[in-house]
C-alpha positions in Angstrom: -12.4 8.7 -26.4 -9.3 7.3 -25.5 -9.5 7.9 -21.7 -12.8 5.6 -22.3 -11.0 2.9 -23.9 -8.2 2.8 -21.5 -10.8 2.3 -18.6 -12.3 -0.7 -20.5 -9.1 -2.0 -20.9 -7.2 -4.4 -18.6 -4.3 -3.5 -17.4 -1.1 -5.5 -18.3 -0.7 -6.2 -14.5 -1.5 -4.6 -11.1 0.4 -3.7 -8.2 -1.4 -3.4 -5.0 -1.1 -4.8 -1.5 -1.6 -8.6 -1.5 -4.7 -9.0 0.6 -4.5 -13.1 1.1 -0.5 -12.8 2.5 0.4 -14.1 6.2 -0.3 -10.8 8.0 -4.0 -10.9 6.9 -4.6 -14.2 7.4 -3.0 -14.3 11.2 -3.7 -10.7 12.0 -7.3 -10.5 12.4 -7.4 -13.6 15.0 -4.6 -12.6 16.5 -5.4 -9.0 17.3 -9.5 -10.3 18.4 -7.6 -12.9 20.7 -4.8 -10.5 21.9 -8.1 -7.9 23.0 -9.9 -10.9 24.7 -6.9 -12.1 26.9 -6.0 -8.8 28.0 -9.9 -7.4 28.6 -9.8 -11.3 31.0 -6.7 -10.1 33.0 -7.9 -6.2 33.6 -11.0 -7.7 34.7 -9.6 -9.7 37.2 -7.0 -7.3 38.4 -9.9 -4.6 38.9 -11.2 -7.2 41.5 -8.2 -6.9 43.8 -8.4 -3.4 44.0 -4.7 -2.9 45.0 -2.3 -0.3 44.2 -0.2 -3.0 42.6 -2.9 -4.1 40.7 -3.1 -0.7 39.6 0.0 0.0 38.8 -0.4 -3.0 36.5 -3.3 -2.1 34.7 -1.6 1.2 33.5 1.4 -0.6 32.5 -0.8 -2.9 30.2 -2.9 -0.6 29.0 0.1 1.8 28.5 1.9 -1.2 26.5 -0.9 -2.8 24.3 -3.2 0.4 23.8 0.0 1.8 21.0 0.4 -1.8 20.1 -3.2 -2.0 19.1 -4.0 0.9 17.4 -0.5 0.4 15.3 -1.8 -3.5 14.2 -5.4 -2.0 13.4 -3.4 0.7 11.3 -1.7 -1.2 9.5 -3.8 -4.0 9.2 -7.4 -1.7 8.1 -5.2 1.1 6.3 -2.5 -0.6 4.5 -4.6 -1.5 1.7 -5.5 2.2 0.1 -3.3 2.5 -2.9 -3.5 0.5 -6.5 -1.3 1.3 -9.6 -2.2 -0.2 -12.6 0.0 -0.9 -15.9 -1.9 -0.7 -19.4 -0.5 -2.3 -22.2 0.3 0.8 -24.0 2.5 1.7 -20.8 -0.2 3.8 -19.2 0.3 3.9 -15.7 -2.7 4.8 -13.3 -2.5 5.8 -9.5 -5.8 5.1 -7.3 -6.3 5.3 -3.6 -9.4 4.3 -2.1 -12.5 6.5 -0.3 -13.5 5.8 3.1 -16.6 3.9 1.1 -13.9 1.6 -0.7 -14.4 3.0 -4.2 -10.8 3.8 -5.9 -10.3 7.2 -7.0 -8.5 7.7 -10.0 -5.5 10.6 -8.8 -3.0 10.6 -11.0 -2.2 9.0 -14.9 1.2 8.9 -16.4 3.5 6.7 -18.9 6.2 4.1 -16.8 8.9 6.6 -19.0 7.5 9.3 -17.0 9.3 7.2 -13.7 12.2 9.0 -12.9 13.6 7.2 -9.6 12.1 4.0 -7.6 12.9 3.2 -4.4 12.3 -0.2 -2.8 12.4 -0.7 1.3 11.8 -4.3 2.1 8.8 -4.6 4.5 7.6 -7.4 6.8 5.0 -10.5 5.5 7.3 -10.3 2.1 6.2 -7.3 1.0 8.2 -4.2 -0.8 7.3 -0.2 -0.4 8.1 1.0 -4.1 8.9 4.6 -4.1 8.2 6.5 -7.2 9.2 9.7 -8.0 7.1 10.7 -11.2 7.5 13.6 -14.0 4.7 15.6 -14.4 1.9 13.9 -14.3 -1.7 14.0 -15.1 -3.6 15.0 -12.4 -7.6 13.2 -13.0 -9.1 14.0 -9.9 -12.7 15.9 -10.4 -10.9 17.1 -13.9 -8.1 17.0 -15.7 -5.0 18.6 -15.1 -1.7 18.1 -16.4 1.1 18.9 -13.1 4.2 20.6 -14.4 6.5 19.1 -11.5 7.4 16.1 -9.7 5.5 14.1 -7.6 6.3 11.3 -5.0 3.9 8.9 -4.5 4.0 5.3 -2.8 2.6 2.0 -2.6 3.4 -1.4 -0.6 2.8 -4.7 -2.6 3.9 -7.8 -2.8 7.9 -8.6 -4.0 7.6 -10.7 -6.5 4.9 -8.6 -8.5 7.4 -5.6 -7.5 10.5 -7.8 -8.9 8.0 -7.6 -12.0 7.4 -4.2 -11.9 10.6 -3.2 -11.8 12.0 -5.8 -14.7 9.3 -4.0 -16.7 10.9 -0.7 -15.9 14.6 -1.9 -17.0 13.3 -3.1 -20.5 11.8 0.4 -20.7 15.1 1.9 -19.5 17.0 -0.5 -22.3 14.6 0.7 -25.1 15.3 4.0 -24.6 19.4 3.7 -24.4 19.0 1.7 -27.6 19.8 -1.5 -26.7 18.3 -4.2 -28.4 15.5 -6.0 -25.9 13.9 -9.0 -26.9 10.0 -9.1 -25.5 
């Protein structure tokens, strides 16, 4: 019964990756233009027919083929990964199927967190790093994982500057300090 309520519930706040930042906005044009300009120059260099021309073509292809399939990755795959924050301090991990349902993996409390790491990422975004104590593992049943885990997720800094105020006001309630909320 209280697995039910916790999924009605609402969590406290969410991190995920911001969908509406700069890099989504600008990404989608730019990478449809990028492919339009360069398919209009190999076109016209496979008219000459020269082995400069071809020399040319390999170098492009050779240089935008990686940059391509890098700016589709990131931009298509970037977004599989959502933790949620309940207000009892339930944590949830999802990632999403290749039909863009969320999975439920992994459930845990934020005391649980032993060790957050933060890298700084481009389009003001932040990779937390979270090294978590065992877990509950909720994929096709229930399982609780005696070990630790590392799992990630990229969102946007501010809600990580959040997250991770959250996390000190845990750390000060369990050193005994006196935290007003």
């Amino acid at each position: 019964m209280m697995k039910l309520e916790l999924l009605l519930d609402k969590p406290k706040f969410t991190l995920m990756f911001p969908y509406k930042n700069q890099f989504n906005r600008a990404g989608g044009p730019f990478m449809i233009s990028l492919s339009v300009m360069i398919l209009w120059i190999l076109k016209h260099l496979i008219a000459y027919n020269t082995d400069f021309t071809d020399k040319i073509i390999i170098a492009i292809v050779l240089i935008y083929a990686p940059l391509l399939l890098w700016f589709m990755g990131y931009y298509l795959f970037i977004n599989g990964v959502k933790l949620e924050v309940h207000k009892n301090n339930t944590v949830q991990y999802y990632t999403y199927s290749s039909k863009g349902l969320s999975v439920l993996h992994y459930q845990f409390k934020l005391q649980d967190i032993k060790q957050i790491t933060i890298k700084k990422r481009p389009f003001n975004c932040a990779k937390l790093t979270m090294k978590i104590r065992n877990p509950i593992f909720l994929e096709g049943y229930e399982k609780n994982l005696n070990k630790l885990i590392s799992v990630s997720i990229i969102t946007d800094k501010l809600k990580a500057d959040v997250f991770m105020h959250e996390m000190n006001q845990i750390q000060n309630d369990k050193s005994g300090n006196q935290v007003i909320k």
